[in-house]
VEXLUM-924657 format. One record per residue (C-alpha): residue in three letters; x, z, y. Coordinates in nm, 2 decimals, always signed. Each point is the difference from the previous one (the first is absolute). Layout:
REM residues N
KETOR  res      c1      c3      c2
KETOR  Ala       X       Z       Y
...
REM end
This chain:
REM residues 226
KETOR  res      c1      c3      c2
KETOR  Unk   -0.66   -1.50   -1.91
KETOR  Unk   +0.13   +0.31   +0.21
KETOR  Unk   -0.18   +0.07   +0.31
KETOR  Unk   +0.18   +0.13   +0.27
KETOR  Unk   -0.16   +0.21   +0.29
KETOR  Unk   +0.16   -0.04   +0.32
KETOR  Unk   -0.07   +0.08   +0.41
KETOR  Unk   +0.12   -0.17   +0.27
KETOR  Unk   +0.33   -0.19   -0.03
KETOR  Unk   +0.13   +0.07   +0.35
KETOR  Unk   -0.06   +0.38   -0.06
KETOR  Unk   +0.00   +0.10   -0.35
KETOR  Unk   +0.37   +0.12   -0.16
KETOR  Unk   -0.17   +0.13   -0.29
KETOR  Unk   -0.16   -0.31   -0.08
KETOR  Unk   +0.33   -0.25   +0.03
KETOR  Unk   +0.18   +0.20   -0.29
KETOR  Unk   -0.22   -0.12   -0.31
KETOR  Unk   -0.08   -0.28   +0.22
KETOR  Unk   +0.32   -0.16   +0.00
KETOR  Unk   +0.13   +0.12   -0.31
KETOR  Unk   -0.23   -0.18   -0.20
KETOR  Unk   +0.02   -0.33   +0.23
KETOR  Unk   +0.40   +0.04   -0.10
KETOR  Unk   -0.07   +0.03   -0.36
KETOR  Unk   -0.21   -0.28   -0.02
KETOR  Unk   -0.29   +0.25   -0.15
KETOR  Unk   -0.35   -0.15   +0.02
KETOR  Unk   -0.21   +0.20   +0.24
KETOR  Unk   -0.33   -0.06   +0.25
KETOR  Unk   +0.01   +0.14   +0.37
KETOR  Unk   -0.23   +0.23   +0.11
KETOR  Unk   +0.05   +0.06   +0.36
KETOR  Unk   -0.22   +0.28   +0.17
KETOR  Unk   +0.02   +0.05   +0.38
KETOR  Unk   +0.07   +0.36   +0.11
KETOR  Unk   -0.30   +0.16   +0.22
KETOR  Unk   -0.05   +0.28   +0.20
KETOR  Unk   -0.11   +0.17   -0.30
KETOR  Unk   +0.03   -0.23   -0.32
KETOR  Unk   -0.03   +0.30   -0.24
KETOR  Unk   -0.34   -0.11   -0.16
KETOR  Unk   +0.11   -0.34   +0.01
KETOR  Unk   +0.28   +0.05   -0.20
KETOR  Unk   -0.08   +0.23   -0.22
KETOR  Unk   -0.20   -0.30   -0.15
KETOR  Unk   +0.31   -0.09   -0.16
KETOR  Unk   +0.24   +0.25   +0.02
KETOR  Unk   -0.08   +0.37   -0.12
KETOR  Unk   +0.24   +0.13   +0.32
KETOR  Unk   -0.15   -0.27   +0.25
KETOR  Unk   +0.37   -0.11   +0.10
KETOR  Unk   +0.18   -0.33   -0.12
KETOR  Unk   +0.17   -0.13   -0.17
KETOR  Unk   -0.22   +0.02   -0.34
KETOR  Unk   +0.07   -0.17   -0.28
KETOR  Unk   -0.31   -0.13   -0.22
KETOR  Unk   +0.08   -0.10   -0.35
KETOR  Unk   -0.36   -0.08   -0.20
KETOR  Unk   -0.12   +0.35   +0.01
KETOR  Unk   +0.27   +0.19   +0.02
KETOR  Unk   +0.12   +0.13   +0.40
KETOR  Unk   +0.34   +0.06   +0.11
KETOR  Unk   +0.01   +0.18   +0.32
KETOR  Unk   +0.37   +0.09   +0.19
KETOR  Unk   +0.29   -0.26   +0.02
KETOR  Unk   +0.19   +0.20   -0.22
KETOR  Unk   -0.22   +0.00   -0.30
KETOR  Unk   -0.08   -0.37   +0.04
KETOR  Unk   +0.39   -0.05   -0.03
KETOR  Unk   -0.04   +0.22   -0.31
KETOR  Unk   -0.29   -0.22   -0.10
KETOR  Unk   +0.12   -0.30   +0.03
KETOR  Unk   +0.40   +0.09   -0.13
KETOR  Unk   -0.19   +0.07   -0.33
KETOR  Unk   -0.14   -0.37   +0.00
KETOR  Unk   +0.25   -0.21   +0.16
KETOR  Unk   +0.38   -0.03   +0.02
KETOR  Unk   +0.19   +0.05   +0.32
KETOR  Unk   -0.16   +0.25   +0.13
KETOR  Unk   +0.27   +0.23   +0.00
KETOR  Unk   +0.38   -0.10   -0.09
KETOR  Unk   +0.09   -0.06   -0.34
KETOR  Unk   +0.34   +0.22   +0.05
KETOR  Unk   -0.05   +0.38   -0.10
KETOR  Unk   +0.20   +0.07   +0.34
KETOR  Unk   -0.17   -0.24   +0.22
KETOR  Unk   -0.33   +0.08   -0.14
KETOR  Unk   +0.07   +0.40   +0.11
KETOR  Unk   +0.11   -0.13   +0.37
KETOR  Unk   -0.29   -0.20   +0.01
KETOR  Unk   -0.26   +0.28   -0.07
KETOR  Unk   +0.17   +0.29   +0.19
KETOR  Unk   +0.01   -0.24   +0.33
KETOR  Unk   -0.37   -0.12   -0.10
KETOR  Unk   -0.06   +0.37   -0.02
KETOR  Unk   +0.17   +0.11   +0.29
KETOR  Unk   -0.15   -0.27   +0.24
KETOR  Unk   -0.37   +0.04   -0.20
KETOR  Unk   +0.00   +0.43   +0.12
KETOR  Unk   +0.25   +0.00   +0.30
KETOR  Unk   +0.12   -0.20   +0.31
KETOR  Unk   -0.26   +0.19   +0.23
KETOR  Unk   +0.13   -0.07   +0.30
KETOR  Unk   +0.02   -0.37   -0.02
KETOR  Unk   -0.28   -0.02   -0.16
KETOR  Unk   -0.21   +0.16   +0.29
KETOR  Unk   +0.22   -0.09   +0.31
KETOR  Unk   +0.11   -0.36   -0.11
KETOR  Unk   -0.37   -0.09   -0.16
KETOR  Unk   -0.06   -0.32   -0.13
KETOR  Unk   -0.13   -0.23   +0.23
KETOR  Unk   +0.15   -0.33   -0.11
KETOR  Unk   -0.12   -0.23   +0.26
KETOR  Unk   +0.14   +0.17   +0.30
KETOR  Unk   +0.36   +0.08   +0.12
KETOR  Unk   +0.05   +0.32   +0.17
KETOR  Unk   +0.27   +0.24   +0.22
KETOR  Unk   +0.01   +0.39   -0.16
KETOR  Unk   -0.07   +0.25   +0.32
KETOR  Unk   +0.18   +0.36   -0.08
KETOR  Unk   -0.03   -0.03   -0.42
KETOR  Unk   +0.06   +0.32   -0.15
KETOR  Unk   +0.32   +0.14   -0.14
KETOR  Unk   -0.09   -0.04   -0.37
KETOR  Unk   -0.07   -0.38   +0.04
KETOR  Unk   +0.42   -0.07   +0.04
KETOR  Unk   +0.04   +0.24   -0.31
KETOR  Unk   -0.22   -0.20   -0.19
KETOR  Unk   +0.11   -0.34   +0.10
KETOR  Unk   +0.33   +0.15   -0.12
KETOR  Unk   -0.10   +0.09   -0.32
KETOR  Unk   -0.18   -0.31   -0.07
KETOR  Unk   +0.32   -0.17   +0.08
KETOR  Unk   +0.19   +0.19   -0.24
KETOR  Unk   -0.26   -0.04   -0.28
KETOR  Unk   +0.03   -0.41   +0.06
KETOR  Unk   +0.36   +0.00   -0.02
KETOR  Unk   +0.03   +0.22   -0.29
KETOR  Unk   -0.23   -0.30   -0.23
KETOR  Unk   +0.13   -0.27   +0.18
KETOR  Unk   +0.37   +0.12   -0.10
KETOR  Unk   -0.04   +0.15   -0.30
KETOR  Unk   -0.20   -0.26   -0.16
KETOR  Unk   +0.14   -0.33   +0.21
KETOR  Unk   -0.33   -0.10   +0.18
KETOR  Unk   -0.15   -0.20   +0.14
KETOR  Unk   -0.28   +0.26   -0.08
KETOR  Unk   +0.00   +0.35   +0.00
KETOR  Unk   +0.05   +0.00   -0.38
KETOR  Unk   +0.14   -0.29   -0.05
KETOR  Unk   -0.03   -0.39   -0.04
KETOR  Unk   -0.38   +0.03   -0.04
KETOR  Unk   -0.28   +0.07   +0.21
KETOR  Unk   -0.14   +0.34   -0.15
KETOR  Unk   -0.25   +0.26   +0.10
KETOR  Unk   +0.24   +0.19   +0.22
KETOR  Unk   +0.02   -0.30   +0.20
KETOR  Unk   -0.38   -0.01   +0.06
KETOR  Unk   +0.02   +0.33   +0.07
KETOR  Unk   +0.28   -0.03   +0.31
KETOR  Unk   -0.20   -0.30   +0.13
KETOR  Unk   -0.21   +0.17   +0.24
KETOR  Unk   +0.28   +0.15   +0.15
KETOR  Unk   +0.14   -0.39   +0.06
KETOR  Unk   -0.28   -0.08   +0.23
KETOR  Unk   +0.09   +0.33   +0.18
KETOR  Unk   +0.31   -0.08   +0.08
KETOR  Unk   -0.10   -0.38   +0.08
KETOR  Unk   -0.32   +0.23   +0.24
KETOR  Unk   +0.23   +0.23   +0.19
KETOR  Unk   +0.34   -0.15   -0.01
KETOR  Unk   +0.14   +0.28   -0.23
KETOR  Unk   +0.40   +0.01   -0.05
KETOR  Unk   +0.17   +0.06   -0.31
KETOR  Unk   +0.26   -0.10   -0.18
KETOR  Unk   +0.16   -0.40   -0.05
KETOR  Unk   -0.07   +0.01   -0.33
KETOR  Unk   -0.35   +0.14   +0.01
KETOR  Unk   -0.11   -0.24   +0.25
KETOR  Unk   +0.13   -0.26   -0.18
KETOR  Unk   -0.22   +0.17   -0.29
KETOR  Unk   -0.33   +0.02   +0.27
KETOR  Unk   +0.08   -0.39   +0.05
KETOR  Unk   -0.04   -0.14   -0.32
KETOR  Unk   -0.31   +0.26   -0.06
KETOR  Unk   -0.17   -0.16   +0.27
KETOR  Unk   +0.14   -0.37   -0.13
KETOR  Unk   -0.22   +0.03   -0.32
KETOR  Unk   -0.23   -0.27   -0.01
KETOR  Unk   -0.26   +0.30   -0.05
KETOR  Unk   +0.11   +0.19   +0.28
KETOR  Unk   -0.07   -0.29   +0.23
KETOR  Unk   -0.30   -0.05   -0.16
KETOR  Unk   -0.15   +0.37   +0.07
KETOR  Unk   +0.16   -0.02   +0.34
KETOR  Unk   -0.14   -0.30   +0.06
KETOR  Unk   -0.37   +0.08   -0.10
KETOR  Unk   +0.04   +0.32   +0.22
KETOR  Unk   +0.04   -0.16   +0.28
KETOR  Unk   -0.32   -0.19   -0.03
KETOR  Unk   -0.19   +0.30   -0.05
KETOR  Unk   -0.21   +0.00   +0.31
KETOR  Unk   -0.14   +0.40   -0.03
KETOR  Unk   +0.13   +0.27   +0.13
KETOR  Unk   -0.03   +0.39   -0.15
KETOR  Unk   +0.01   +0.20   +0.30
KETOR  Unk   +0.16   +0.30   -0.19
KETOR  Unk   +0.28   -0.21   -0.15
KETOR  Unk   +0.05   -0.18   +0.37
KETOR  Unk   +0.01   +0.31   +0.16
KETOR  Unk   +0.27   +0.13   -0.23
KETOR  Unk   +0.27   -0.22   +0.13
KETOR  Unk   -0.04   +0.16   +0.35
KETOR  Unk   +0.09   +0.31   -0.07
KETOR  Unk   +0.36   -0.05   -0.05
KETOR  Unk   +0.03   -0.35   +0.14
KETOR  Unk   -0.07   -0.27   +0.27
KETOR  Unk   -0.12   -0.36   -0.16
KETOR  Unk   +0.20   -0.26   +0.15
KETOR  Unk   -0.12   -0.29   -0.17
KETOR  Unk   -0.32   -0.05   -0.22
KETOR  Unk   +0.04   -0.32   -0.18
KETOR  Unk   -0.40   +0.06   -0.16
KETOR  Unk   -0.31   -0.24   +0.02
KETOR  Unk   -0.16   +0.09   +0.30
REM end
């Protein structure tokens, strides 16, 4: 059975993608959740040859980086990625796109999913990016009919845009009708609410992560375990 290397649920973006996509897929996989520390280099490194999640242990053989265990596991498993030569392109360019760009939001809208929050003076960049993620969304969900990005299935572009959901849900984002509609059935899944759910009873706090939210925000609610 697959072992999957995670960190925190209420902080780690990285760590949702495979997360979820195998929980979607119905793939067999054990949980290996590692808090995040000051310094959790050595501690991670026990397990993953970068020391950052997610990792993906299969007998001996380590797959580090969410977008060679989606490579990984498209080789073993169906679904992964769209069936459709057209849809299956989509899907990897806006895996690929998300996976090495979104900067902004990444940094000034950073996942926190337990807590709502107001932006204070975001930069510029962060409404051109919001833009372009809107027009990326509408382009799969019209050209291939939805209800996901590629499609009528659940795929690994969809893991890969569900961080962003619990952004949006975090700090209130706007976009467009049809791609909130799309952030409200991501956050439906059973496995969504599952993750979300399990976040919120985490009861540790990473002061680098927590501190992260401050700089472009103001927290308005935290609905975490005390």
């Amino acid at each position: 059975m697959y072992q999957l290397y995670i960190a925190n649920k209420n902080y780690s973006s990285w760590s949702l993608r495979p997360w979820l996509l195998l929980q979607q897929l119905n793939i067999p996989f054990a949980e290996k959740l590692q808090q995040f520390q000051v310094d959790n280099y050595d501690n991670f490194r026990r397990f993953s040859p970068t020391a950052k999640v997610p990792c993906l242990h299969d007998g001996n053989t380590v797959v580090w980086e969410s977008l060679a265990i989606v490579e990984y596991l498209a080789e073993r498993h169906a679904g992964v990625w769209p069936a459709d030569a057209a849809a299956r392109n989509y899907a990897r360019c806006a895996a690929s796109e998300m996976h090495a760009g979104f900067s902004t939001l990444r940094n000034v809208c950073t996942m926190n999913c337990g807590v709502r929050a107001q932006l204070v003076n975001p930069p510029p960049a962060l409404a051109q990016e919001l833009s372009r993620l809107d027009e990326l969304w509408q382009q799969g969900l019209n050209q291939f009919g939805g209800p996901f990005l590629a499609g009528p299935d659940f795929t690994a572009v969809d893991a890969f845009f569900a961080p962003v959901a619990f952004r949006v849900q975090s700090f209130d984002l706007k976009l467009s009708a049809n791609a909130m509609a799309y952030v409200k059935q991501l956050l439906a899944l059973p496995a969504m609410q599952a993750w979300y759910q399990a976040a919120l009873l985490e009861s540790w706090r990473e002061p680098s992560h927590e501190a992260e939210i401050g700089l472009f925000g103001t927290i308005t609610k935290d609905y975490r375990q005390n």
